[in-house]
TORDO-179994 format. One record per atom (N, C-alpha, C): x, y, z. Coordinates in steps of 0.2 Angstrom, whole numbers, plus 5000, padded with zeros to 4 digits. Layout:
// TORDO-179994
XYZ
...
// end
This chain:
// TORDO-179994
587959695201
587459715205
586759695202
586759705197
585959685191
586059635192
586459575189
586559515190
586159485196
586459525203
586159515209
585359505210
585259565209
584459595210
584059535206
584259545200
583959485196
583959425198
584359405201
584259345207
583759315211
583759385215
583559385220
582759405218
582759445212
582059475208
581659425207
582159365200
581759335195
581059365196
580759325195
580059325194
579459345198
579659395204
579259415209
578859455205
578059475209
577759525207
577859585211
577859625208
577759695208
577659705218
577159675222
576959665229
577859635232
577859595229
578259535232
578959565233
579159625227
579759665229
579959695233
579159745233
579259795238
579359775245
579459705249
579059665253
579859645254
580359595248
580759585248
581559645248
581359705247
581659745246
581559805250
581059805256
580959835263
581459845267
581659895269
582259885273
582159975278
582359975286
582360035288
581860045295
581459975293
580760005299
580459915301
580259905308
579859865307
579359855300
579159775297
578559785294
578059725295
577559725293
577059695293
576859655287
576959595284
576659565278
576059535279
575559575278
574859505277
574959475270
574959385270
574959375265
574659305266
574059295260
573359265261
573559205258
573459125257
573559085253
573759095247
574359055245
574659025239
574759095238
574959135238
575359205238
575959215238
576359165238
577059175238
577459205244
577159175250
577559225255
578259175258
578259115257
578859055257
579259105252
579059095245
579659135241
579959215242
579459265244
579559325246
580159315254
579859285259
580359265262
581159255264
581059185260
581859165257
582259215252
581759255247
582159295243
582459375247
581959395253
582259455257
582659445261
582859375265
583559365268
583959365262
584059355255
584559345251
584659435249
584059475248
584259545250
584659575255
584459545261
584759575265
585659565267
585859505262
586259495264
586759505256
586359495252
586859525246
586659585243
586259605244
585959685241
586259745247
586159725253
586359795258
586859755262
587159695261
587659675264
587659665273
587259635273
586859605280
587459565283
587659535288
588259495291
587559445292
587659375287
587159335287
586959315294
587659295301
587359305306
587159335314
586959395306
586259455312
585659455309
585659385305
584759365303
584459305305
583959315309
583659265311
583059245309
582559185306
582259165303
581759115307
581259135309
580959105315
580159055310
580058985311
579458985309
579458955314
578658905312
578158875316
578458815318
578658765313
578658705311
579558695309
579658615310
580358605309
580458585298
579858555299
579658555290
579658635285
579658655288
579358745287
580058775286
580558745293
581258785294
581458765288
581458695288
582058635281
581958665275
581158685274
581158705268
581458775265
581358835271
581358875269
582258905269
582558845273
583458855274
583758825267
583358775265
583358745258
583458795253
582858845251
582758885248
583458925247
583758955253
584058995255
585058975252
584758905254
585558875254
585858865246
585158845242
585158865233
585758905233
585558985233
585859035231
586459055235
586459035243
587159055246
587759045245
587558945246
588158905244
588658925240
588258915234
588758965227
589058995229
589059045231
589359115233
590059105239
589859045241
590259065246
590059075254
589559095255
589059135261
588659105266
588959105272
588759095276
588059095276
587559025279
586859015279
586659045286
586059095285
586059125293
585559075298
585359095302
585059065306
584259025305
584058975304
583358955300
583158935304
582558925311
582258885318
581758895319
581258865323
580858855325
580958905332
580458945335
580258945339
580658905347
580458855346
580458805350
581258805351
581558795346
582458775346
582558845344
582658885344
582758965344
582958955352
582358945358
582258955363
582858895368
582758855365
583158795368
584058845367
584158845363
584758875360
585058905366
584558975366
584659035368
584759025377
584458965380
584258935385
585158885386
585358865382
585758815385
586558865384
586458925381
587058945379
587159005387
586659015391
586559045394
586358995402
586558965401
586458895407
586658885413
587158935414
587458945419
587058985422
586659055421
586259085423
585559075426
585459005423
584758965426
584758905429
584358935435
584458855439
583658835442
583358865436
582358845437
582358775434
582758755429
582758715422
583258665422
582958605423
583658535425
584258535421
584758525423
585258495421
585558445418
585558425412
585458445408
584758435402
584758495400
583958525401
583558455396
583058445398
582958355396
582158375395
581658395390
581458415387
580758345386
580358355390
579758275389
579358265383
579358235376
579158235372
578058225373
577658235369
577058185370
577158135372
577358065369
577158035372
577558015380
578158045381
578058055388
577958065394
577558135389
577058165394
576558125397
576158115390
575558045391
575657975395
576157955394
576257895395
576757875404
577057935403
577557925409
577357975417
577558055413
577458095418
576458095420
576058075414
575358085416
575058035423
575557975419
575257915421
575557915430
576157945430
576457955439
576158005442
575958055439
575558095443
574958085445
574458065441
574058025442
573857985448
574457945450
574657885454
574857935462
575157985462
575258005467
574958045471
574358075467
574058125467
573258095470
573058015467
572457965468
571957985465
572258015458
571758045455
571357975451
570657995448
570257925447
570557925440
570557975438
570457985428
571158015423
571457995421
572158025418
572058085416
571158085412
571058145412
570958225416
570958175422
571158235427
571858265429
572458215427
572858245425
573258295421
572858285415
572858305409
572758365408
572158385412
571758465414
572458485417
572758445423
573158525426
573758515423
574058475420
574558485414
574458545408
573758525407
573658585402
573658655405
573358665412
573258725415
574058735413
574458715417
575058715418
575258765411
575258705406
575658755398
575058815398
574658805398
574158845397
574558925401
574558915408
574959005411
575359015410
575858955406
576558995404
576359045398
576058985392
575859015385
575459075387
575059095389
574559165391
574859205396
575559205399
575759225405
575359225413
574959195412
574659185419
574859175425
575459135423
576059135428
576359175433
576259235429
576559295431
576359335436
575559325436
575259355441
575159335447
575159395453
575359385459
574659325462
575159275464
574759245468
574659175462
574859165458
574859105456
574559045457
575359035461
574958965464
574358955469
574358985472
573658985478
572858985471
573159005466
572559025462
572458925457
572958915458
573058865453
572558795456
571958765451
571558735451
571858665458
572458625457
572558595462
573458615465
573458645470
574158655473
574658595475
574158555474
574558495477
574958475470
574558485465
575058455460
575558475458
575758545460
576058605458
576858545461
576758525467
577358495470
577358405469
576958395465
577258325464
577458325457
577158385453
577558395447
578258425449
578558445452
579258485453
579358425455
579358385461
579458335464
579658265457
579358225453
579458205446
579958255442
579758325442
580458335439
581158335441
581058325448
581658335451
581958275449
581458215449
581758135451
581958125443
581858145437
581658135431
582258185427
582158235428
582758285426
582358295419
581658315417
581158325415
580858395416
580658435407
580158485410
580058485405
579258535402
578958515397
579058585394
578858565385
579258605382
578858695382
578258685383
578058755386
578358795390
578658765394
579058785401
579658835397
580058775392
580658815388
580458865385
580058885380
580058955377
579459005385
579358985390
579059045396
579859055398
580359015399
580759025402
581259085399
581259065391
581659115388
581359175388
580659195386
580459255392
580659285396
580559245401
580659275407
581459295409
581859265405
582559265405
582759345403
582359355396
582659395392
582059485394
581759455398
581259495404
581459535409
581959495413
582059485420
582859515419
583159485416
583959495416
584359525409
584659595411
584759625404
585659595404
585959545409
586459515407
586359465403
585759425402
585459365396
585859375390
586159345388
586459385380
586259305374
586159345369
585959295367
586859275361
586559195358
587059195356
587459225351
587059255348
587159315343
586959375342
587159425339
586859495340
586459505332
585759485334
585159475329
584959585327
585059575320
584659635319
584359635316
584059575311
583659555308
583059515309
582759515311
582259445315
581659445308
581759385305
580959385301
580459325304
580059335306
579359285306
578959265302
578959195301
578359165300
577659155300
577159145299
576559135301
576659145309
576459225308
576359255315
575859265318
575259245314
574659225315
574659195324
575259135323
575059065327
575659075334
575659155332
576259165340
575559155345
575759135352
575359155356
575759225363
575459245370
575559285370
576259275373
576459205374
577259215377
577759225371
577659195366
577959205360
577959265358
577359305359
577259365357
577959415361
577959395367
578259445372
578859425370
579059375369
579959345367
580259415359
579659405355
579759445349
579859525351
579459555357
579459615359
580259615362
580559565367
581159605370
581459595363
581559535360
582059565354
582259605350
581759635349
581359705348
581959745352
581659755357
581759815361
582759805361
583059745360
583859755360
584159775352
583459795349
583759805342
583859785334
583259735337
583359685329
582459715327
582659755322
582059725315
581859705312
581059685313
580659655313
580259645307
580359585304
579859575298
579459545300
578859525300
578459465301
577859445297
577859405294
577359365288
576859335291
576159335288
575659305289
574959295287
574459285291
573859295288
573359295295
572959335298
572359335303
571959265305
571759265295
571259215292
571459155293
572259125294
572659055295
572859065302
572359075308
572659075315
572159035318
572558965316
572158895319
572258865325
572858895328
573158855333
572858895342
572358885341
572058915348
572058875354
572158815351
572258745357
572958765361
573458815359
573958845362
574058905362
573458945361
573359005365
573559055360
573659045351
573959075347
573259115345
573459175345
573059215342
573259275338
572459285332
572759335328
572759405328
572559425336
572759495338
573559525338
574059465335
574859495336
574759505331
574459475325
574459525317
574159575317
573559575321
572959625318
573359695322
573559675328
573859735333
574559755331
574859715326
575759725326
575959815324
575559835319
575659935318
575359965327
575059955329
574859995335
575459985340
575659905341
576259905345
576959925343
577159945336
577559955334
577560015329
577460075332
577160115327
577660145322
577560155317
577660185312
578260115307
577560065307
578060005302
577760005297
577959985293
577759965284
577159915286
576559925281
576359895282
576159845272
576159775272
576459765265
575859705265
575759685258
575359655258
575459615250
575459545250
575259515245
574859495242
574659515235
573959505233
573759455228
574359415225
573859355221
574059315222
573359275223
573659165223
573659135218
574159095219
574459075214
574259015213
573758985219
573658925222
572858895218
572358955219
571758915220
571458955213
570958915211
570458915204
570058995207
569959045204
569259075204
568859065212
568359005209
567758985214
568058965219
568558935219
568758915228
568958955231
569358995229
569859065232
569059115234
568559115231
568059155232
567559125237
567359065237
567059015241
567459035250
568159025248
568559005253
568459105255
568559145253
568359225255
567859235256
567159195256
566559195259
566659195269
567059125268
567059105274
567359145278
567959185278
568359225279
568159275282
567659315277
567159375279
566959375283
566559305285
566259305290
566259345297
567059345297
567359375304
567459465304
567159495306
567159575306
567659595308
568159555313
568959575314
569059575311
569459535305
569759525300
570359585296
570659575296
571159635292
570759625284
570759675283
570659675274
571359665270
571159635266
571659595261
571159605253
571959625249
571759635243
572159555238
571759505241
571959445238
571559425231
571759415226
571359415221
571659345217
571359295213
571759245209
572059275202
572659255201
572959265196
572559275190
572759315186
572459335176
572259275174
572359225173
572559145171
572259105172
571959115179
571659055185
570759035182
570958965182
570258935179
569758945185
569158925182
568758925187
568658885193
568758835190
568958775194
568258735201
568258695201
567558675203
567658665211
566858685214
566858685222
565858655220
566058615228
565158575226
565258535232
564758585236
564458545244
563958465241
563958435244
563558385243
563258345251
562858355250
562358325257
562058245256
562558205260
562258135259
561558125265
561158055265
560758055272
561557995276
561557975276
562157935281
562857955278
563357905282
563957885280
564157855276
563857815274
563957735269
563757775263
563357815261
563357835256
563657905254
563957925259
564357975259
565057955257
565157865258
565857855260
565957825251
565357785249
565557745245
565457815237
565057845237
565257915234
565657945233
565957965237
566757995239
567457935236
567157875237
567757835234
567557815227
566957835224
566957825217
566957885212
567157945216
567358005213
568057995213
568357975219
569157985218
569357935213
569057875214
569357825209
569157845200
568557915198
568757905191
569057975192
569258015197
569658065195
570558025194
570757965199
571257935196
571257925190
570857875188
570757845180
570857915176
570457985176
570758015172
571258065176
571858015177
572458035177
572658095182
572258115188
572558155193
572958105197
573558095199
573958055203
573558045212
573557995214
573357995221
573358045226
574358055227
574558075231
574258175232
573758185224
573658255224
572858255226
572758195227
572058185231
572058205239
571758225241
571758245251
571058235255
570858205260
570258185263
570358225266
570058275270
570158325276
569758315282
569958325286
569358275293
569558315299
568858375302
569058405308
569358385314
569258285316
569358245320
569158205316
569558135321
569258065319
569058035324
568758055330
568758015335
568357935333
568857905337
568457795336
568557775327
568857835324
568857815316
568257835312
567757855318
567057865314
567057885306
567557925306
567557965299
567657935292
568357905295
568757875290
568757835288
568557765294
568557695292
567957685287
567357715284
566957705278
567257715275
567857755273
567857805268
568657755264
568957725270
569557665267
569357635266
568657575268
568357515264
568157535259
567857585257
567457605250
568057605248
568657635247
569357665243
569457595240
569457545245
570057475246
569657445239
568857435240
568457395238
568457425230
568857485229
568957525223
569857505222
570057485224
571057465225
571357545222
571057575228
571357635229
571857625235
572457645234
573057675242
572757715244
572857705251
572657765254
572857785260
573257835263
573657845270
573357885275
573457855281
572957905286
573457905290
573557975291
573858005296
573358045302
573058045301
572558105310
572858075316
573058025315
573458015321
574157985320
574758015325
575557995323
575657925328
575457885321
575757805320
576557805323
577057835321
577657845324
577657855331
577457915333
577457925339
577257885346
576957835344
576757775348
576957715346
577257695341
577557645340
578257625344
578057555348
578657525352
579257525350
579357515344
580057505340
580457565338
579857605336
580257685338
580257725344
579957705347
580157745356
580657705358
580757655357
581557585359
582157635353
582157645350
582657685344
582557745348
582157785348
582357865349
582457865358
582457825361
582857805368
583357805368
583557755362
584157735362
584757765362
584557825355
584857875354
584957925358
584357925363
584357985367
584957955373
585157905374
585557895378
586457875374
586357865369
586857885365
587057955368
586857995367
587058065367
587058085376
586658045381
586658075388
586557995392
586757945393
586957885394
586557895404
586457965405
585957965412
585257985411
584957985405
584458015401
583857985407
583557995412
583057955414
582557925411
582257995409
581657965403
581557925400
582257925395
582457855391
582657795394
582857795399
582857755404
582257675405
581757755408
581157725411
580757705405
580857735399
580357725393
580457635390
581257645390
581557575390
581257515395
581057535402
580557475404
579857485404
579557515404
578957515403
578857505395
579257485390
579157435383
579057385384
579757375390
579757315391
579257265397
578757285399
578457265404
578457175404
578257145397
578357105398
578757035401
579357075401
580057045404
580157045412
579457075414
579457095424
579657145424
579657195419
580057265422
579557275422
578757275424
578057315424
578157345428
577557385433
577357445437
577857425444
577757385446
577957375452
578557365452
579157375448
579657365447
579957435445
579557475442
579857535440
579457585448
579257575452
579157595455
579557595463
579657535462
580257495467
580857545465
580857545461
581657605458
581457665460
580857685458
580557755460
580757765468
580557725472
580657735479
581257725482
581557685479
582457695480
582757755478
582457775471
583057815470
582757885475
582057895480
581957935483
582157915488
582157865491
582657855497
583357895500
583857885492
584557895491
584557965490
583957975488
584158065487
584658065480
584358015475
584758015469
584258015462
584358035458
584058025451
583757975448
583157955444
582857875441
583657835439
583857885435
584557835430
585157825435
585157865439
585657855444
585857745449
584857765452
584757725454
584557665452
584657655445
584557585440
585257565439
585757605438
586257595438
586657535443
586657585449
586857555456
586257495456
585957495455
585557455455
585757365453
585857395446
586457365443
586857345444
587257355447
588257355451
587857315455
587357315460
587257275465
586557265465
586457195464
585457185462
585157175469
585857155474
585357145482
585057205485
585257255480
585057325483
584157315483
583957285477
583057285475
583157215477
582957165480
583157095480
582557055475
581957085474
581257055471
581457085463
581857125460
582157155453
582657145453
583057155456
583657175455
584157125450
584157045451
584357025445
584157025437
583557045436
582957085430
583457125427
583457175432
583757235432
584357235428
584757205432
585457205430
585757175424
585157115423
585157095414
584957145408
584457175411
584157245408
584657265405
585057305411
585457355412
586057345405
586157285410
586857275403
586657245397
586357225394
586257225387
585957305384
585757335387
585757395384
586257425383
586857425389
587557485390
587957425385
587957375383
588457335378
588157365373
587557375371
587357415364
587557475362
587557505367
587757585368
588257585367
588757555370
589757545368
589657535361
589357475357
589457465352
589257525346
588657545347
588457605343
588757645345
588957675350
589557745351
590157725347
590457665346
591057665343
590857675334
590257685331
590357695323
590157785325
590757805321
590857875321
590357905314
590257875311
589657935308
589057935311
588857985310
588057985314
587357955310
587557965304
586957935299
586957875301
587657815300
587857775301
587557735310
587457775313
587657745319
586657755320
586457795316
585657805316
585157725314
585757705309
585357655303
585657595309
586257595309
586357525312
585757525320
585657585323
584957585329
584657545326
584257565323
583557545319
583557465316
584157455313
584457395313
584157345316
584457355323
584657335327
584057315332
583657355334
583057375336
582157375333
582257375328
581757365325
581657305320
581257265317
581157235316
580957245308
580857225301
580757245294
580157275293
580157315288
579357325287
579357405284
578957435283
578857515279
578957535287
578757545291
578957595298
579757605298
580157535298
580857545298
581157575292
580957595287
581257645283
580857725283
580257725287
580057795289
580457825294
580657755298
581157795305
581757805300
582157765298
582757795294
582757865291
582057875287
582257955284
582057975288
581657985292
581258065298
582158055300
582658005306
582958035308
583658065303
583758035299
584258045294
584258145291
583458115289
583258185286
583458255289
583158235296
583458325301
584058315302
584658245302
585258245302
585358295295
585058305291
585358315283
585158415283
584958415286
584958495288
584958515291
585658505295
585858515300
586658535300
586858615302
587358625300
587958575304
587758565309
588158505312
587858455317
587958405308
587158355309
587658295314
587458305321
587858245325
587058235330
587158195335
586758165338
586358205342
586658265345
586558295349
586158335346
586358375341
585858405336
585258375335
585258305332
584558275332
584158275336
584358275343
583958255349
583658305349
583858375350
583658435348
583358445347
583158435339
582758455337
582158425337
582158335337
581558305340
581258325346
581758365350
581358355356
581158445355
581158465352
580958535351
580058545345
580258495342
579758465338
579158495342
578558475337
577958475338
577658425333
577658375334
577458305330
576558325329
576258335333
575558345329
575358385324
575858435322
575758475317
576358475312
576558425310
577258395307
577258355304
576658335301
576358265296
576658265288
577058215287
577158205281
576658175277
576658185271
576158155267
576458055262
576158025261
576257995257
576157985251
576757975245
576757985240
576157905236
576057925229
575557885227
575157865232
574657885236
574257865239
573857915240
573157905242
572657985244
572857985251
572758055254
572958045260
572358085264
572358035270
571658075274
572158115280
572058165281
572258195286
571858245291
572058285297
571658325301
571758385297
571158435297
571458505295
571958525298
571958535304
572658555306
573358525302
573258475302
573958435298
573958455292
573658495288
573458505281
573958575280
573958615286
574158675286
574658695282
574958745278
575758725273
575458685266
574958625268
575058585259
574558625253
574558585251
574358605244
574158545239
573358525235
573058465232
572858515226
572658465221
572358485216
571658475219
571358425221
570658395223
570758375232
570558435234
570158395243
569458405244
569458355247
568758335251
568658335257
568158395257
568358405267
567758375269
567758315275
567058285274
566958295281
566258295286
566058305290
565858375291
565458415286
565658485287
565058505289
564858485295
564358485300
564358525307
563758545310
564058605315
564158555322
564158485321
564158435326
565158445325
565458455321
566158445317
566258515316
565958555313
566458615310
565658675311
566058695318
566458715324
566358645327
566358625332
566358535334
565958595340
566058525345
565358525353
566058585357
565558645359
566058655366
566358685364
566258725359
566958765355
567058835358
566458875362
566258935364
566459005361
567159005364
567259065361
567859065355
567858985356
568358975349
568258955344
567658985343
567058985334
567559005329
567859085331
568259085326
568959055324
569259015328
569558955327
569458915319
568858895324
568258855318
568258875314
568058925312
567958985307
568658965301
569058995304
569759015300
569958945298
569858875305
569958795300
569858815294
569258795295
568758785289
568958815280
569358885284
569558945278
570258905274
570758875279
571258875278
571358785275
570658745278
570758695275
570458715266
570058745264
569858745257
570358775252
570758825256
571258865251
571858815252
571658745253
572158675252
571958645244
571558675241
571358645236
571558705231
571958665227
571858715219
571458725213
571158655213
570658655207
570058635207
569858585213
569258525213
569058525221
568658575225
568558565231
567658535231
567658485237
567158465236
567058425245
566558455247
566158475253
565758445253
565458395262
565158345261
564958345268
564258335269
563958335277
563358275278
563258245279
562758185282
561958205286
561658215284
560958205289
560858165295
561358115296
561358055300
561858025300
562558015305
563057965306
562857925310
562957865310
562957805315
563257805317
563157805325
563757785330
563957835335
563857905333
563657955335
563158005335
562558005339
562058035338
561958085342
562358115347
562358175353
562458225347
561858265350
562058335345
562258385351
562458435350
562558515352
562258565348
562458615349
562458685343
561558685344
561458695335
560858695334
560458615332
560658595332
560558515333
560358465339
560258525344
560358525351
559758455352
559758375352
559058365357
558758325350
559058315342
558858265338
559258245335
558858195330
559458155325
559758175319
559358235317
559658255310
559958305311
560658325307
561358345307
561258405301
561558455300
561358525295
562258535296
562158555287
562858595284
562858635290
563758635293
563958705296
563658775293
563658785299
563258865300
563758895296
564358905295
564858935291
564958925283
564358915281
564258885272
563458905272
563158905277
562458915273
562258965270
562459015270
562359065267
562859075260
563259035258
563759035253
563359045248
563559045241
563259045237
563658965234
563958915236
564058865236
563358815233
563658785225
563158735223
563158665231
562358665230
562258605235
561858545232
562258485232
562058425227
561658385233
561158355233
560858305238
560758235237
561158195238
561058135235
560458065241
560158045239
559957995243
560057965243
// end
């Protein structure tokens, strides 16, 4: 049993046991940057299951993110394995809900058959682009508003209240959205987690796949209020509640996450532990202090007793104020180039960038780099996610596994437009398959079998058709899935570093996966959230968006634009503190070397708002003026 504890103990501080060895009551963790709550974590599932002898699965382990789950199942698998001991449950939110949803399927007949999940860029590209079209809307953008509205009343429950749709900005949408879902066999991934809500709401025959009495949470900061409700009935069938987080890291308000489910978790659940971790292990001194300035700011805020380690160097923070860009940019690339020369690796270098709208940000900031034969990786926006040769591979798969998949169907000609399969060909099929009272993939088929059914397509068509379904045959016949992933990509993409990106993103989730097959993959991509799911590049500096920063860790970031034209941005209203907490959680990205950067003047954008309101010159965000932060001004 010492042997055990020791285990499961090693090297936890004094905070982190007591957290790790809670058991009895709901509890509540605040745990503030580089505080060990990943390890705290991982180590109380390993109590619970070999210290008090937990049935591994009656534990559930819910994060934010699919990267966040890998890791933290990783962790866990270290020490089980060994043993002998079943791995308990490690998921996302998103695929928690999809689970819970497909095992109780019979039960539901709001949600298509089989339940077929529209990625971004399907949403963008397919479902925005048709509604759009039948709706005679002028602007995608106006599509895009009642799409959002739409996720928007599931995520805050709005749905729920009486009268709904009479209330809803356009009614008409309401039914050409159903009407697409009907033809598509599409719904969008918000719908999935309102759905298991309202399932687990409405119906006390809902059974879930397992009988959970351990539920631990993640960055609970980032539930929002239908998340929040989903954790309540769980709750209410008997699983206790751990929940990890921080107030001060609740960025995601663009979907309604807020950090009244931490702030509020003892009042709704009274008489829980409330637990807290107190040292970072992360940040120098002055940044962890810098970064607490800005935190304060907020008079919600939970108190936290976070303090840097006995050990922790001072470590350097230093606003610097350029007049333009170009010399903000060329500055910027000739500090990083002698922080490489003495010997900090690239890859621990991080640009940080509230947006990048047009590149404004970023592109001075890569010529200066180049012109210094610096590498450097920009992710602010998923290169993958729009790339033709990956949406051709992750169709292909998708039909791999559902061979009536429509979306991947239709995504397959609208790649192809230049072959004649353009709009008026996919639209020709749209009206046929509404004619027949049949499905998009149904009526491409037949289509197929008999091309005089379209007479202006239908031989197109039917070449289409079979050279994909001969591909299909062929890759359904290699029985390993890894195998059948590489020969895809093979096959459909063309050489180059993208085609070996695709190999390990799809390989990778195959490789954490208790039953890594195709169907599992799909899964999990389609349960994904790829905006907040950026990998980094290794030897290289990487530019990233705050939000993508969330989770890492740098020796040296540079958060640049930290302007109130940027940080809060235009139009933020009431979601300042948003702004706010970015801003916190981007700095406690850095461990030793943070360095802050704002312009008097960018070119190319000169509309102010805030306090800038009506001229040209640009002032540090309001959220640092008052700091006690060195300010360098260079000319």
């Amino acid at each position: 049993m010492e042997d055990i504890k020791a285990t499961i103990h090693g090297d936890a501080t004094s905070d982190q046991i007591e957290a790790i060895d809670h058991i009895g009551s709901h509890a509540r963790l605040l745990a503030g940057p580089g505080t060990g709550k990943t390890k705290t974590l991982t180590r109380r599932v390993l109590s619970l299951i070999l210290q008090h002898n937990a049935d591994p699965d009656s534990i559930l382990l819910l994060t934010f993110t699919r990267l966040a789950a890998a890791q933290l199942k990783d962790e866990i698998k270290k020490v089980l394995e060994p043993l002998g001991k079943t791995i308990p449950q490690v998921s996302t939110l998103h695929s928690f809900a999809l689970r819970q949803i497909l095992y109780n399927s019979s039960r539901i007949d709001t949600l298509p058959r089989p339940i077929r999940i529209a990625d971004d860029w399907e949403e963008r590209y397919i479902i925005q682009e048709d509604l759009k079209k039948v709706l005679n809307l002028k602007e995608i953008g106006d599509v895009q508003k009642l799409i959002n509205q739409l996720s928007t009343d599931w995520e805050t429950l709005r749905i729920d209240e009486i009268g709904w749709e009479q209330q809803f900005p356009n009614p008409a949408f309401l039914g050409a959205w159903r009407s697409h879902k009907d033809q598509y066999g599409e719904t969008l991934r918000a719908e999935l987690v309102y759905q298991l809500k309202k399932q687990l709401n409405q119906s006390r025959d809902f059974q879930l796949d397992k009988e959970y009495k351990h539920i631990l949470i993640d960055e609970y900061q980032d539930l929002n209020a239908c998340d929040l409700a989903i954790v309540n009935e769980l709750a209410k069938r008997g699983a206790e509640l751990f929940v990890a987080g921080d107030d001060d890291q609740s960025i995601y308000g663009f979907r309604f996450a807020t950090p009244a489910g931490i702030r509020n978790f003892e009042q709704i659940y009274q008489n829980s532990k409330k637990l807290a971790l107190e040292i970072c292990f992360r940040c120098d001194k002055n940044i962890l202090h810098s970064a607490e300035f800005v935190a304060s700011l907020d008079p919600a805020r939970l108190p936290k007793p976070t303090r840097p380690k006995d050990e922790a160097e001072d470590g350097e923070v230093l606003i610097i104020g350029f007049k333009d860009q170009s010399h903000e940019a060329e500055i910027i690339a000739k500090k990083i180039k002698s922080l490489i020369d003495a010997d900090i690796k690239p890859d621990q270098i991080t640009i940080l960038l509230r947006n990048d709208r047009n590149s404004l940000l970023s592109k001075p900031i890569i010529e200066a780099l180049k012109k210094y034969s610096v590498d450097v990786s920009l992710t602010t926006d998923s290169e993958l996610e729009n790339n033709k040769e990956y949406r051709t591979v992750l169709s292909i798969i998708r039909l791999l596994v559902d061979q009536n998949d429509c979306l991947a169907w239709r995504t397959l000609l609208q790649i192809n437009k230049t072959n004649g399969l353009g709009d008026e060909c996919i639209k020709s099929i749209w009206n046929y398959a509404q004619s027949k009272g049949i499905r998009f993939s149904v009526a491409l088929q037949k289509i197929a079998e008999s091309p005089s059914e379209l007479q202006k397509f239908g031989q197109k068509i039917a070449k289409f058709v079979s050279e994909i379904n001969v591909a299909i045959v062929e890759l359904k016949a290699i029985e390993s899935p890894t195998e059948a992933i590489n020969a895809t990509v093979d096959k459909f993409m063309g050489e180059g570093e993208i085609k070996e990106q695709v190999k390990k993103y799809f390989v990778g989730i195959l490789e954490n996966q208790e039953k890594p097959d195709l169907e599992n993959l799909i899964k999990i991509v389609s349960t994904s959230s790829e905006y907040i799911e950026q990998e980094t590049k290794e030897n290289a500096v990487n530019i990233l968006t705050m939000h993508q920063a969330k989770g890492l860790s740098f020796d040296v970031c540079f958060i640049v634009g930290a302007e109130d034209e940027y940080i809060p941005g235009r139009n933020t209203g009431d979601k300042e503190g948003d702004e706010r907490r970015l801003l916190y959680v981007s700095m406690t990205r850095a461990r030793h070397k943070l360095f802050i950067s704002y312009c008097n003047k960018r070119t190319g954008q000169q509309r102010h708002s805030g306090s800038n309101s009506g001229t040209e010159k640009r002032t540090l965000t309001r959220f640092l003026r008052d700091s006690k932060i060195p300010i360098k001004q260079v000319e």
